[in-house]
PALOGU-596912 format. One record per residue (C-alpha): residue in three letters; chain; x, y, z. Coordinates in Angstrom, 2 decimals. Layout:
<recs>
ALA/A/X/Y/Z $
...
</recs>
This chain:
<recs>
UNK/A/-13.39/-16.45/24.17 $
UNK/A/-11.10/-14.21/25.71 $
UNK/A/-11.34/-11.79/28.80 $
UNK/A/-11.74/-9.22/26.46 $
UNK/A/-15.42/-10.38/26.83 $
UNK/A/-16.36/-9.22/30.06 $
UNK/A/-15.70/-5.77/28.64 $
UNK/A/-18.76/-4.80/27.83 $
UNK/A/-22.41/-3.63/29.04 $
UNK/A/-24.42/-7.06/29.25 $
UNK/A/-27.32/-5.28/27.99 $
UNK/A/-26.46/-4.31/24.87 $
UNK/A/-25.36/-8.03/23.70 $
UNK/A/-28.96/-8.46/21.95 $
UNK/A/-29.72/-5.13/20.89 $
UNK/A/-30.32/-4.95/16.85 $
UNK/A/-27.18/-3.52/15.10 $
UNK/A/-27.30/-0.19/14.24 $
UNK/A/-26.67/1.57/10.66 $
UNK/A/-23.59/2.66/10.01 $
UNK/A/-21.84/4.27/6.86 $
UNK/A/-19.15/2.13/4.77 $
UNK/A/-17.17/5.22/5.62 $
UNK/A/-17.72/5.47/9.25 $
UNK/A/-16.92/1.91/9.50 $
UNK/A/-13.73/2.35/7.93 $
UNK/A/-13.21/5.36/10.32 $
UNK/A/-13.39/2.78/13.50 $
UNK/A/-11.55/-0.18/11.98 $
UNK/A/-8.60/1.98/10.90 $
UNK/A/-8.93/3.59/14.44 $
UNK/A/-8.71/0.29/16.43 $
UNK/A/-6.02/-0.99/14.50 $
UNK/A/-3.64/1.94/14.70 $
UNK/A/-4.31/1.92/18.22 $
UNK/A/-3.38/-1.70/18.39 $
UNK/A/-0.17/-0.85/16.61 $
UNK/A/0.23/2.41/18.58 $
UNK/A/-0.32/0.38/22.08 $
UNK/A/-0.43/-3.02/22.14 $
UNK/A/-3.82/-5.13/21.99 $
UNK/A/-4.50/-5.76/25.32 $
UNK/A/-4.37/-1.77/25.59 $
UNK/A/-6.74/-0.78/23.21 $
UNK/A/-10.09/-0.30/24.36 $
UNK/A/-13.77/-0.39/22.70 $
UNK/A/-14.65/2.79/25.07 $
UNK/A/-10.83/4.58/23.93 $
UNK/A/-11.91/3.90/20.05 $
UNK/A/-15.23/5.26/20.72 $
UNK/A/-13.71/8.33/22.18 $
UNK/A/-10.66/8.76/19.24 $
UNK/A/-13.73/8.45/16.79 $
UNK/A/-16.12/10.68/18.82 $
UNK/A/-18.92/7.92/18.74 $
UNK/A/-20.66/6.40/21.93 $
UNK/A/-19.16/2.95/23.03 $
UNK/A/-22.40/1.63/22.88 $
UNK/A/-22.36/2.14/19.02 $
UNK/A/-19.46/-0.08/18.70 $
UNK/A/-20.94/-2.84/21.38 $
UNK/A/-24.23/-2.85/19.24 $
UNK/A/-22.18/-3.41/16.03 $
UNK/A/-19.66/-5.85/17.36 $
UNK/A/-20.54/-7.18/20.87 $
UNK/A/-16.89/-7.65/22.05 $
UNK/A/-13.19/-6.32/21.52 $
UNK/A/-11.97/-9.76/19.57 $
UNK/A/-15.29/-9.13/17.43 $
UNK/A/-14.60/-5.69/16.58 $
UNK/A/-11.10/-6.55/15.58 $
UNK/A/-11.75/-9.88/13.83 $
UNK/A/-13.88/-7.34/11.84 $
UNK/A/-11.53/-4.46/11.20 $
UNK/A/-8.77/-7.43/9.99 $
UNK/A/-11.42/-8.78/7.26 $
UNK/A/-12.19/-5.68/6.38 $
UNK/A/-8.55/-4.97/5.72 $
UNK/A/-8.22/-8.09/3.16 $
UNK/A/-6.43/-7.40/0.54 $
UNK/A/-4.27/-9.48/-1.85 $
UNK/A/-1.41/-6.52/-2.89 $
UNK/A/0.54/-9.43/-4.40 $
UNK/A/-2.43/-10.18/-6.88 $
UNK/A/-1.48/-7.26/-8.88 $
UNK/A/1.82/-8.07/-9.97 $
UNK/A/2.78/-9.55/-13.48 $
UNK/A/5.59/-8.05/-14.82 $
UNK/A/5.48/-11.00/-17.90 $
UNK/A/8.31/-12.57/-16.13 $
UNK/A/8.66/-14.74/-12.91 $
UNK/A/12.07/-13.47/-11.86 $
UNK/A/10.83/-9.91/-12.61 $
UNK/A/7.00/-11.05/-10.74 $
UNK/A/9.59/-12.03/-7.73 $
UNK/A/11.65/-8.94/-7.21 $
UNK/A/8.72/-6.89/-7.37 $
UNK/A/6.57/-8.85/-5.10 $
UNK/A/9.94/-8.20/-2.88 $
UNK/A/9.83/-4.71/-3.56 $
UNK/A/6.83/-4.40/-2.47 $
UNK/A/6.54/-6.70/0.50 $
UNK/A/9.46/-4.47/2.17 $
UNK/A/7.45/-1.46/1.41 $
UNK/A/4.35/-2.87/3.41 $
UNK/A/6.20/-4.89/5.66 $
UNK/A/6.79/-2.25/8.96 $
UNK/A/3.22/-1.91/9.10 $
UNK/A/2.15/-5.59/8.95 $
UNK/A/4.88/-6.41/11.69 $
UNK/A/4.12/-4.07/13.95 $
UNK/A/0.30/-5.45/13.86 $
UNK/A/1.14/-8.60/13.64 $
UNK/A/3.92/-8.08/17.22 $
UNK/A/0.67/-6.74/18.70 $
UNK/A/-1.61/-9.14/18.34 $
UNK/A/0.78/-11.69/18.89 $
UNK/A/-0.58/-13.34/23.03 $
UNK/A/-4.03/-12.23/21.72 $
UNK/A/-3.67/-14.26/18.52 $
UNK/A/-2.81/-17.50/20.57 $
UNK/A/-5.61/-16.61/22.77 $
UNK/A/-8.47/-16.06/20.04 $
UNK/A/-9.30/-18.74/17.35 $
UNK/A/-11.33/-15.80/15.60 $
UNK/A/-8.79/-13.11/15.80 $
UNK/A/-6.01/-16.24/14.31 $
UNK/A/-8.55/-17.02/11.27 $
UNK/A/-9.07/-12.85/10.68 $
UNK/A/-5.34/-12.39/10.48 $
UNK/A/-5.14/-14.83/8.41 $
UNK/A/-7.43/-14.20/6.07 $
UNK/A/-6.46/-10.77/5.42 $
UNK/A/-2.57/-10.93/5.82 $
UNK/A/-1.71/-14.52/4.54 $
UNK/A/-3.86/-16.65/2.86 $
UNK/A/-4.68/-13.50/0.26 $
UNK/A/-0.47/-12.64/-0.45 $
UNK/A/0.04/-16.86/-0.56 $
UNK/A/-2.59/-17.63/-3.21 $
UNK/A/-1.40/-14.29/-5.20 $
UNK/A/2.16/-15.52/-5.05 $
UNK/A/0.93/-19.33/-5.99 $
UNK/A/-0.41/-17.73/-9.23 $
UNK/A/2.83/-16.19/-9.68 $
UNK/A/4.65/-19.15/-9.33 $
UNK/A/2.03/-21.27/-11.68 $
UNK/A/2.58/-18.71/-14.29 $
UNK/A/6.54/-19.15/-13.94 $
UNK/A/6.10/-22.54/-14.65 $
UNK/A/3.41/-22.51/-17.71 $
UNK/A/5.69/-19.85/-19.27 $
UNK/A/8.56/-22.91/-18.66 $
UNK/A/11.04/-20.33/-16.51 $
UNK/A/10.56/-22.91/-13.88 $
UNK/A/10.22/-26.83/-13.78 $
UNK/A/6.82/-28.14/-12.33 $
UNK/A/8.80/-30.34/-10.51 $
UNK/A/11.67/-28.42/-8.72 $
UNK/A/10.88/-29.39/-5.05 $
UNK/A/11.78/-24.82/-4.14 $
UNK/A/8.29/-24.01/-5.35 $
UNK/A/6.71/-25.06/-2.60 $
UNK/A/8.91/-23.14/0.12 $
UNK/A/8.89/-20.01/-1.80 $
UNK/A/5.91/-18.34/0.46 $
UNK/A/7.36/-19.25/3.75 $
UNK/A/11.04/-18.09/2.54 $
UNK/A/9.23/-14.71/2.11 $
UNK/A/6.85/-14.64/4.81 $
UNK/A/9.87/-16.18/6.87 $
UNK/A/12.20/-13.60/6.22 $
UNK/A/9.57/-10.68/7.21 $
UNK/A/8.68/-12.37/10.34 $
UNK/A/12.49/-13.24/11.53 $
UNK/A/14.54/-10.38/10.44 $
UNK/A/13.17/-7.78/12.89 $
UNK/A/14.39/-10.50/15.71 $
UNK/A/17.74/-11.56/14.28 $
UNK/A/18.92/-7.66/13.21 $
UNK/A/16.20/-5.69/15.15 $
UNK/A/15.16/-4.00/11.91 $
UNK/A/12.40/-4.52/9.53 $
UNK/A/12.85/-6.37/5.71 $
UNK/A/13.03/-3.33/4.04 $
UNK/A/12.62/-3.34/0.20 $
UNK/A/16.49/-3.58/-0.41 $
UNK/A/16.78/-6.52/2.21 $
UNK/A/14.31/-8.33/0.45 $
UNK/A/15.21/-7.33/-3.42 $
UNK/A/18.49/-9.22/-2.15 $
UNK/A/17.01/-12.06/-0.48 $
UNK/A/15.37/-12.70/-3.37 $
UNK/A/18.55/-12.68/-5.39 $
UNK/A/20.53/-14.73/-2.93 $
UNK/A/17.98/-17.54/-1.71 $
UNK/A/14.82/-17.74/-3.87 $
UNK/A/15.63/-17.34/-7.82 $
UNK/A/18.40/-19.92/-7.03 $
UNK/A/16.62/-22.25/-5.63 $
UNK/A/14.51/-22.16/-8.34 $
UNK/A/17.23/-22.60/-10.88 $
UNK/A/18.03/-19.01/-11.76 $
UNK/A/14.27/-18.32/-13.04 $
UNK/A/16.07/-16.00/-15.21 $
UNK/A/14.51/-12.84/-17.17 $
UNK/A/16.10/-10.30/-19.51 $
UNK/A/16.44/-7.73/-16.56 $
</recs>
């Protein structure tokens, strides 16, 4: 529990949630997080959401109850595995585009992840919703890659790199905006790839 908690009116905590429309419920979970990427977590409000989305706050505290609720919610709603759509027929070419597209999404996800950053620490449920829709999603997607590479014999089962290959990537997203002070954009990573992964993995070579 965080002190995010004691934000809100006591008496709504029980009231029955109210109805609201897939659509409108995208409207405030986009809203929050922007705002949380916009100004920082512990500057985002339920009653400044309510007012970006012209809704009464106590629409959002009879929905969600609390700030790391709200958020936990707009994060799972978020889930998607953008990975889980790649299969170029090749694991080198699988790779480079997972790469490719990874730089592509990449400001976005690190500025959100930056922001929640204390709050994450803070928050077992806001750590499990990140999570679960930035991580455990791309790592299952780029498992199936991998296990693919290896059925189709591009890779041994037994080369010891397969099981590093999601942290190198995550790694490198999460590290170069500290080292350089600029995001892994899809060049940076199409080379990273090049350089450090498809090596490791002895070449993994396709007829690009």
């Amino acid at each position: 529990m965080t002190s995010q908690d004691a934000d809100r009116p006591g008496q709504v905590g029980t009231s029955r949630r109210s109805k609201i429309t897939p659509e409108r419920e995208r409207e405030f979970f986009d809203a929050v997080l922007d705002q949380i990427r916009e100004c920082g977590y512990d500057a985002v409000t339920m009653e400044g959401v309510a007012a970006s989305t012209r809704c009464s706050k106590s629409t959002l505290y009879r929905q969600w109850r609390t700030k790391p609720q709200f958020v936990a919610a707009a994060l799972r709603s978020n889930r998607q595995a953008r990975f889980a759509r790649i299969d170029t027929g090749s694991l080198a070419g699988d790779l480079r585009e997972a790469a490719r597209c990874a730089g592509e999404w990449s400001p976005k996800d690190a500025t959100l992840l930056q922001a929640l950053g204390h709050a994450v620490v803070q928050d077992r449920e806001l750590a499990q919703a990140l999570r679960e829709a930035l991580v455990d999603p791309e790592i299952a997607a780029l498992r199936d890659i991998l296990r693919r590479g290896v059925e189709r014999g591009e890779v041994d089962a037994g080369n010891p790199a397969l099981e590093y290959v999601p942290a190198q990537l995550f790694g490198v997203l999460r590290v170069r905006p500290v080292l350089d002070g600029q995001n892994a954009d899809p060049d940076y990573m199409l080379r990273f790839v090049e350089a450090a992964v498809l090596p490791a993995l002895g070449g993994a070579h396709d007829s690009s």
